[in-house]
Every structure is written in structure tokens, then in C-alpha cells.
C-alpha positions in Angstrom: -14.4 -11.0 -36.6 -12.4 -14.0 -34.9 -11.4 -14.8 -38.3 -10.2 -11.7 -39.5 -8.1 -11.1 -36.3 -6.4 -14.4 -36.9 -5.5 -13.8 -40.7 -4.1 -10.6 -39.7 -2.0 -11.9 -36.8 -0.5 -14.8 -38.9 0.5 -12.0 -41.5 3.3 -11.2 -39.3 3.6 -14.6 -37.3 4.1 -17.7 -39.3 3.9 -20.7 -37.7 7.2 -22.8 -38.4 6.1 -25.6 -39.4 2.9 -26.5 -40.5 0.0 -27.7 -38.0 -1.9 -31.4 -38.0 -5.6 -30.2 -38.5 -6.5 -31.6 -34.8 -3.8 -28.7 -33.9 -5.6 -26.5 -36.0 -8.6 -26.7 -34.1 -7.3 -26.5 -30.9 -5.1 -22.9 -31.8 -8.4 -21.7 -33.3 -10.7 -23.0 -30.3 -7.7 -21.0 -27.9 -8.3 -17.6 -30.2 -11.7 -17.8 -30.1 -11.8 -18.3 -26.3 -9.7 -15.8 -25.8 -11.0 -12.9 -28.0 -14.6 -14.1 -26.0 -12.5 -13.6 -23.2 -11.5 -9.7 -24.8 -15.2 -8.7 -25.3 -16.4 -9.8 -21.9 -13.1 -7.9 -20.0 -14.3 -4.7 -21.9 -18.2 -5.7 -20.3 -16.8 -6.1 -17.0 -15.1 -2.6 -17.4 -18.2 -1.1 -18.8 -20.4 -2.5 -15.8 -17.6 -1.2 -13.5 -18.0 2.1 -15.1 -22.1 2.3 -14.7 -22.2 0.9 -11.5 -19.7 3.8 -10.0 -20.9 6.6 -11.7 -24.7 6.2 -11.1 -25.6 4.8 -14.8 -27.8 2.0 -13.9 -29.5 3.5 -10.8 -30.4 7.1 -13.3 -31.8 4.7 -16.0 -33.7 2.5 -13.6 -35.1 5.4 -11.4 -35.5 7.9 -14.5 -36.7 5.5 -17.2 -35.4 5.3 -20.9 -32.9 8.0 -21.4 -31.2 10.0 -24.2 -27.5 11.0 -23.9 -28.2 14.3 -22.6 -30.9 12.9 -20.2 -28.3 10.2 -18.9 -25.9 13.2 -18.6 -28.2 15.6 -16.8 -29.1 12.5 -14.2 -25.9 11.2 -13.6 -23.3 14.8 -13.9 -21.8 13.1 -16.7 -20.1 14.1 -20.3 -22.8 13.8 -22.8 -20.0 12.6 -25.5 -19.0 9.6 -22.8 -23.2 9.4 -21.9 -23.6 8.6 -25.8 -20.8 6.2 -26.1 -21.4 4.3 -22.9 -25.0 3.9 -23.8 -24.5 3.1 -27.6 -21.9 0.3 -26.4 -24.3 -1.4 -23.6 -26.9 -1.2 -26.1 -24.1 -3.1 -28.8 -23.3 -5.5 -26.1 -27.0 -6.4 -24.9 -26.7 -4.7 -22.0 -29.2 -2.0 -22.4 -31.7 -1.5 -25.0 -32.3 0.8 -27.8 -36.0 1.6 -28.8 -35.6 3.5 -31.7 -32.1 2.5 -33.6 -33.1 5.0 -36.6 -34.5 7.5 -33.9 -32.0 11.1 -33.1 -31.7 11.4 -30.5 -31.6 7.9 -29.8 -33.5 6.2 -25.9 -32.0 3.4 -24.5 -33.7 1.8 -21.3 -32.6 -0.8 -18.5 -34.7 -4.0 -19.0 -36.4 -5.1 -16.0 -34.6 -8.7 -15.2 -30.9 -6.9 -15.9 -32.1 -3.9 -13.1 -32.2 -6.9 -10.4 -29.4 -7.8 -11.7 -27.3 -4.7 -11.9 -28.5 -3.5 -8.9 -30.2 -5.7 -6.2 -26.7 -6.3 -4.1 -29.5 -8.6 -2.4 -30.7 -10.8 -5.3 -29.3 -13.7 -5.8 -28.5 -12.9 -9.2 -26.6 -9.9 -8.3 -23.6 -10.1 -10.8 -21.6 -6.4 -10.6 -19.3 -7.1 -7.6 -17.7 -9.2 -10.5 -17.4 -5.9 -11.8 -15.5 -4.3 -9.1 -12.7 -6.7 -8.8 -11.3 -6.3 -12.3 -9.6 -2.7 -11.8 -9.0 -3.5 -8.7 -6.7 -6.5 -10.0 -5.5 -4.3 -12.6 -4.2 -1.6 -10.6 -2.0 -3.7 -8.7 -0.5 -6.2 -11.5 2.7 -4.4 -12.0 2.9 -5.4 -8.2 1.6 -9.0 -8.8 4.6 -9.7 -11.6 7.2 -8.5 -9.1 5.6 -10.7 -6.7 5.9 -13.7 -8.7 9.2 -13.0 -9.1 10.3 -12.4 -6.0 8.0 -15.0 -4.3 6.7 -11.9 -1.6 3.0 -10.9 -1.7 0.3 -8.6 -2.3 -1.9 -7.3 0.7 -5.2 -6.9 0.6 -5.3 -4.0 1.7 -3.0 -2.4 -1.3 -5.8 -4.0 -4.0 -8.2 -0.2 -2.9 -11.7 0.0 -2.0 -13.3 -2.0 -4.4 -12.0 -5.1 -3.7 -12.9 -4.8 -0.1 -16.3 -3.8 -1.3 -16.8 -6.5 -4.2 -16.1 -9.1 -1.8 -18.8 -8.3 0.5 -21.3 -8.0 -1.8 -20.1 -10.6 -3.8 -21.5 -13.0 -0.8 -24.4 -11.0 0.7 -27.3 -12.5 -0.9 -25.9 -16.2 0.4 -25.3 -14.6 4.0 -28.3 -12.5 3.9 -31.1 -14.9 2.4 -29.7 -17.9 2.7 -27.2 -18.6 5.6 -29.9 -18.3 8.8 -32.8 -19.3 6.7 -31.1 -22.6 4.8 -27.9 -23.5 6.1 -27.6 -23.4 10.0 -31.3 -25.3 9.8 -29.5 -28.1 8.4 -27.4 -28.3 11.4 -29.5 -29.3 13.9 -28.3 -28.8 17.1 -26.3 -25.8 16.3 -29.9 -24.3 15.7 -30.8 -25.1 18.7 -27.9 -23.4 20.6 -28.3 -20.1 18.7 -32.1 -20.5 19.5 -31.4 -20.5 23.4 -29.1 -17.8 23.3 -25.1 -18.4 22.6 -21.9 -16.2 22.0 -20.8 -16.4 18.3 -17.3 -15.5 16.9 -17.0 -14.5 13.7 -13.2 -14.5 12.4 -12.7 -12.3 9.2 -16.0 -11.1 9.2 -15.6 -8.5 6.3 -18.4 -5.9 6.3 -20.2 -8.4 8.9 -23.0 -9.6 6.4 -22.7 -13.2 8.2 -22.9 -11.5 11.9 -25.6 -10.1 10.9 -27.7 -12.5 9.4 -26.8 -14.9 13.0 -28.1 -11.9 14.9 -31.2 -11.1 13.0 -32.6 -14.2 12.7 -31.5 -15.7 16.6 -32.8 -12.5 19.1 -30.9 -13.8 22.5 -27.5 -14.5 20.5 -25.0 -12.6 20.1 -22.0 -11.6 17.9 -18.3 -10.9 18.1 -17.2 -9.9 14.7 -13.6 -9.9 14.4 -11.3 -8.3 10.8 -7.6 -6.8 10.5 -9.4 -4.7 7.7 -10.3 -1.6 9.3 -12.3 -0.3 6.2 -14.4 -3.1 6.6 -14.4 -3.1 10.2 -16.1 0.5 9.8 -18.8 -0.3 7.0 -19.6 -3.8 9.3 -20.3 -1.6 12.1 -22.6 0.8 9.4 -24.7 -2.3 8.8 -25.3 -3.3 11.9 -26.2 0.0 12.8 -28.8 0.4 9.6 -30.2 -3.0 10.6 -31.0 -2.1 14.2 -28.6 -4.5 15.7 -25.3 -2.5 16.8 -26.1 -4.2 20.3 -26.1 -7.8 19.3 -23.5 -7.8 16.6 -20.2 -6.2 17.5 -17.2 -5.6 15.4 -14.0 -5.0 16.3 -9.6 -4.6 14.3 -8.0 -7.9 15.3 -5.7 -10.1 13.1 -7.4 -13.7 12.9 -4.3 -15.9 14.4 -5.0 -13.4 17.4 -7.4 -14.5 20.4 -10.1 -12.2 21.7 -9.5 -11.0 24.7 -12.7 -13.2 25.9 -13.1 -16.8 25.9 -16.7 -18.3 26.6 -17.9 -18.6 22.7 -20.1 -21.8 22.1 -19.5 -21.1 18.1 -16.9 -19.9 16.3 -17.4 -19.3 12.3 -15.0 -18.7 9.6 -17.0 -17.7 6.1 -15.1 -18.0 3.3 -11.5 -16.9 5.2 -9.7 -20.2 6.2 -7.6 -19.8 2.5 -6.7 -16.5 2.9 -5.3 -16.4 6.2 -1.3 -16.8 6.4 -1.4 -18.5 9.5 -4.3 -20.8 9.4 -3.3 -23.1 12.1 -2.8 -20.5 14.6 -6.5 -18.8 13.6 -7.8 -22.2 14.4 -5.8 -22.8 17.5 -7.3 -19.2 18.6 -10.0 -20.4 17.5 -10.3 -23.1 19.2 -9.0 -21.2 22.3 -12.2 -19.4 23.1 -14.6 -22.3 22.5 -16.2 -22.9 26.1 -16.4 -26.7 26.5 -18.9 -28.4 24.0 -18.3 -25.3 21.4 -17.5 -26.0 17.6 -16.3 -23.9 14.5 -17.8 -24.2 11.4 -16.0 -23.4 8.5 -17.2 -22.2 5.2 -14.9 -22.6 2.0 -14.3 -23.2 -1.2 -16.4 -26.1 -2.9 -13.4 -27.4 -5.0 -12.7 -30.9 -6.1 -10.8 -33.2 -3.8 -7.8 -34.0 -5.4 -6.2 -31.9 -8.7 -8.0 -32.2 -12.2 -7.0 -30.9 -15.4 -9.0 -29.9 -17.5 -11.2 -28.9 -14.8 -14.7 -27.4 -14.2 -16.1 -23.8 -13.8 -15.8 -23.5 -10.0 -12.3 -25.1 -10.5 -11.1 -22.7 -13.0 -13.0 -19.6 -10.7 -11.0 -20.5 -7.7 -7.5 -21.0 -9.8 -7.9 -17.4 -10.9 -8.8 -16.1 -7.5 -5.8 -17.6 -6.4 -3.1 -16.5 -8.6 -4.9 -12.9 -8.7 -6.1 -12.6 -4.7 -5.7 -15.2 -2.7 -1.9 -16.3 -2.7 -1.1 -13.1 -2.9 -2.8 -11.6 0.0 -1.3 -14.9 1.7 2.0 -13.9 0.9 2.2 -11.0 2.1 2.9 -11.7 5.9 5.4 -13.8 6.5 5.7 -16.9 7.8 2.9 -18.0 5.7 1.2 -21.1 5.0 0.7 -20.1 1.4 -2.7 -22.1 1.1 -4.4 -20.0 -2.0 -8.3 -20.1 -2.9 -8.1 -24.1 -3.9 -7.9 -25.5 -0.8 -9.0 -28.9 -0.3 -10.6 -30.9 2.5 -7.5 -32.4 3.2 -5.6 -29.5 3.7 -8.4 -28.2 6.1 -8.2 -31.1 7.9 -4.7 -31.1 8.1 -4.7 -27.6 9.2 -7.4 -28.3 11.7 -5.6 -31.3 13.3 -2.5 -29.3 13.9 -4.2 -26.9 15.8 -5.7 -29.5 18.3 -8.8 -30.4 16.9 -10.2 -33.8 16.9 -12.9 -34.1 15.0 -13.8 -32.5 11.1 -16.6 -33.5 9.7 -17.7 -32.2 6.1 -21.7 -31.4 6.5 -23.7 -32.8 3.8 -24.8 -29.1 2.8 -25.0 -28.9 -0.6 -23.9 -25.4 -2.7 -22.1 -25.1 -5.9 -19.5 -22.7 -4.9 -19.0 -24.1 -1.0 -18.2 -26.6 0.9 -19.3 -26.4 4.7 -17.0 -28.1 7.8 -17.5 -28.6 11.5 -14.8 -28.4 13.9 -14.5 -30.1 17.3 -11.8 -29.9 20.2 
């Protein structure tokens, strides 16, 4: 297929002159790439697609379907049912038990339901899903802005981005942050063990308040988020987890102090990038701290200094940043501008301007994070 789309393209698009054969390879190793790159948008969009309307959930509850069955479960169009379930079946997605059957029954294997659907598992993969259309519907906004040089608030991006980006890290906060992470920090432990005040800045849907309160019964937790959307589904969590009473949330802007001082942690997960004004979030940060406090900072595990080409969680944070991250950074003015690659040394840097003395990288090991300690 690769192969026919090139010989048609160069029907109309000579090249003018003709290529070294090591050129050769690299054009065609660039069209491959990027036709790969075609099928697995369209997957994305099709995931998006069964994910919103039910499709997953009525094959996984209801068992191998027909298009009418699909249709009847899910109040869909039998014509789209058909089409949607033929392509997943195409793509390996779903499967098909009888190809020469009419009318064909595709089912959801077992290991793709936990990962369809578990927002929980760690192999959760739709919220990947969710932030294609929601990048698509603002990119005639993301060309002006590059432009210009203005920005794209998060907010403008919709629901699902809000929404992809908390369950994009749930399974880490949920399963992994209390049981794994804050072990390997001693005496933090043992503060949250005794009873402390936490701050959490940018807390999203409060997945990482949460998982402080539930798994430390005398702390408690101060969630803080501009994002009122997820400000409201935060408080929904808390409230379906039984802990409404130890883990607050409440609208603030992060370069903002609480009204309340008195915290012996503050934590930023995954934030520190996207915040305009980073310096001021830590120096309000840093504000509240009662005397032997700390923050701890949870970011992006990229390389320390710029390589090209580069590795997966290199070229993952890249697009974030030109898509998301800069973007959303843009859009207040001033604005530090950081994007989703930032370094250790721009931490520190940041963290020194706002009066801290001490950053120390924890030896924490994750693929996609990297995990800091801040002291006054």
C-alpha cells in the first residue's frame, strides 16, 4: 500500500534532481513512518469514537455483537454500528468470529477490555484517545498562535482534554503514588503517617489528593486548580471515595497563595511546565510551607541537555509541547514560556529564584517522570 501511495504521488511530483540511494531510503523510511502515522490517527479517532458512545462498554457487558445488536445496546445507526465494527475488526481492535458468517459477531477480547476500559489499569490506553479531537478542534487557533506568538488556554481545548489528562495519570496516582513512590521517601512517610497538611497545586480532578488521603487517615488535603471543570469532578471523587472531609478542593490560580499557611508539604504533579508563572507558584509555594516543610515536584522525565534524534519519551514530550503545553503557557501573559520539556536545570533555576535552597532529584525511578524535592 506504502508503495502504491508513493508511485502515485511522484506521478504528479518529480523530484528535481535525482536522489543518492542513501536518500532514497531515508524519503521512503519518512513515507512509511508517516502513512503508519495515517493508520494509527484514524485508530485513535476510532477508539475516541467507541469510547464516547458506549461501544466498548456494550460489547464488553453484552458479549459478541452483530451490527444491529451493537446498535440496539448502544442507540446507535446500525449502518455506522456495521462500519465501526468491520474497521476495529480490520484494524485488530476487535474480533470477528465468523468472517464468511451474515450477519457477521465481532467480540472485545479479554486483555483489550482492561485496556479499553480499566481507567485504573495500568495499561489503560484511551485517554490517548481523547486528546486527539481535542487538539484538532483548536488547530486553526494553534496556527494563529504560532504566528502571532499569543497562546491557547486550556480551557478553550473542551472537555476531553481536561478529562484525558486525568485519567491519563490515574492509574500512577491511584496504584502507585501512596503505595510506591512516597515510601521511597522516608521521612516524608513518616510526616504523612503522623498527621500533616498537604497542598496540592494544580490538582486536576484530585486523583493525587486522593490517593495522599486514602492511604494516610490523620492527613489532610488542600487541593488547589484555576480549572473549575475539574475543580467540580475532583470534588465528585472525593465524594465517591468517602473522603470529601480529608481532601478539599478549591478555584485558585497556582502563582496565588492560599489563604492559609501552616502546610508541612506542598506537591506539584505533573504542573510545574505548564504554569506561566512558575517562579511565583513556587514562591507561593513556598509561602505556606510551616518551618521544616518541603515541595515535591513531579515532571517530566526528559533528557538533561537537547538530543536529536531522540527517544520515545523525548519525542512524546516535544509533541505535547508544541500541541498543549506552550500553548496553554502562552496564553497568560507574562509568561515564562517553559513547555512540556523541561529540564532539571530549568527547575532548579526556577526553584532558586523563588527562594529555595535546596533541589535535590530523588533517585525514583519511572520512565515518563522525574521526581524533585524542594527546600526553603
Amino acid at each position: 500500500m506504502r508503495r502504491l501511495l508513493r508511485s502515485w504521488l511522484r506521478r504528479f511530483d518529480e523530484p528535481l534532481a535525482p536522489l543518492a540511494e542513501e536518500e532514497i531510503k531515508r524519503r521512503d523510511e519518512l513515507v512509511g513512518r508517516l502513512f503508519n502515522a495515517l493508520l494509527g490517527t484514524a485508530d485513535l479517532y476510532s477508539v475516541y469514537i467507541g469510547d464516547r458512545l458506549g461501544l466498548y462498554r456494550a460489547l464488553d457487558k453484552g458479549g459478541a455483537a452483530t451490527p444491529a445488536d451493537l446498535a440496539r445496546r448502544a442507540g446507535i445507526d446500525e449502518r455506522y454500528a456495521r462500519e465501526w465494527l468491520e474497521q476495529q475488526a480490520v484494524t485488530g481492535i476487535l474480533v470477528c468470529e465468523d468472517v464468511a458468517a451474515e450477519p457477521r459477531r465481532f467480540a472485545l477480547p479479554a486483555g483489550h477490555a482492561e485496556a479499553l476500559l480499566d481507567r485504573d489499569s495500568a495499561s489503560s490506553i484511551t485517554p490517548v484517545a481523547l486528546f486527539v479531537p481535542a487538539i484538532g478542534a483548536v488547530m486553526p487557533r494553534l496556527l494563529e498562535a504560532f504566528r502571532s506568538g499569543g497562546g491557547v488556554a486550556w480551557a478553550d481545548y473542551g472537555d476531553d482534554l481536561w478529562q484525558a489528562q486525568g485519567d491519563f495519570n490515574r492509574p500512577l496516582l491511584r496504584n502507585q503514588l501512596a503505595q510506591e513512590i512516597l515510601p521511597q521517601i522516608p521521612d516524608l512517610q513518616a510526616v504523612l503517617e503522623r498527621g500533616a497538611l498537604v497542598a496540592d497545586i494544580a490538582c486536576g480532578v484530585g486523583w493525587s489528593a486522593i490517593a495522599i488521603a486514602r492511604a494516610y487517615p490523620k492527613t489532610r488535603v488542600h487541593g488547589f486548580d484555576l480549572d473549575e471543570r475539574a475543580i467540580a469532578q475532583a470534588r465528585r471523587n472525593a465524594a465517591e471515595a468517602g473522603l470529601s472531609e480529608r481532601a478539599t478542593f478549591q478555584i485558585k490560580d497556582a502563582a496565588e497563595a492560599p489563604d492559609a499557611g501552616g502546610y508541612d508539604l506542598v506537591t506539584f504533579f505533573e504542573a510545574v511546565h505548564d504554569l506561566s508563572r512558575p517562579v511565583e507558584a513556587l514562591q507561593a509555594a513556598r509561602a505556606i510551607l510551616k518551618p521544616g516543610g518541603s515541595v515535591l515536584v513531579m515532571d517530566e522525565n526528559v533528557l538533561e541537555t537537547f538530543a536529536a534524534p531522540s527517544n520515545d519519551v523525548e519525542r512524546l514530550m516535544y509533541g505535547s509541547s508544541i500541541l498543549l503545553c506552550l500553548p496553554n503557557c502562552l496564553a497568560e501573559s507574562p509568561s515564562a514560556a517553559t513547555g512540556t520539556v523541561m529540564r532539571p536545570a530549568t527547575l532548579r533555576r526556577y526553584a532558586i529564584e523563588a527562594g529555595f535552597r535546596e533541589v535535590e532529584i530523588l533517585p525514583i525511578a519511572h520512565d515518563l517522570f522525574r521526581f524533585y524535592r524542594l527546600r526553603p
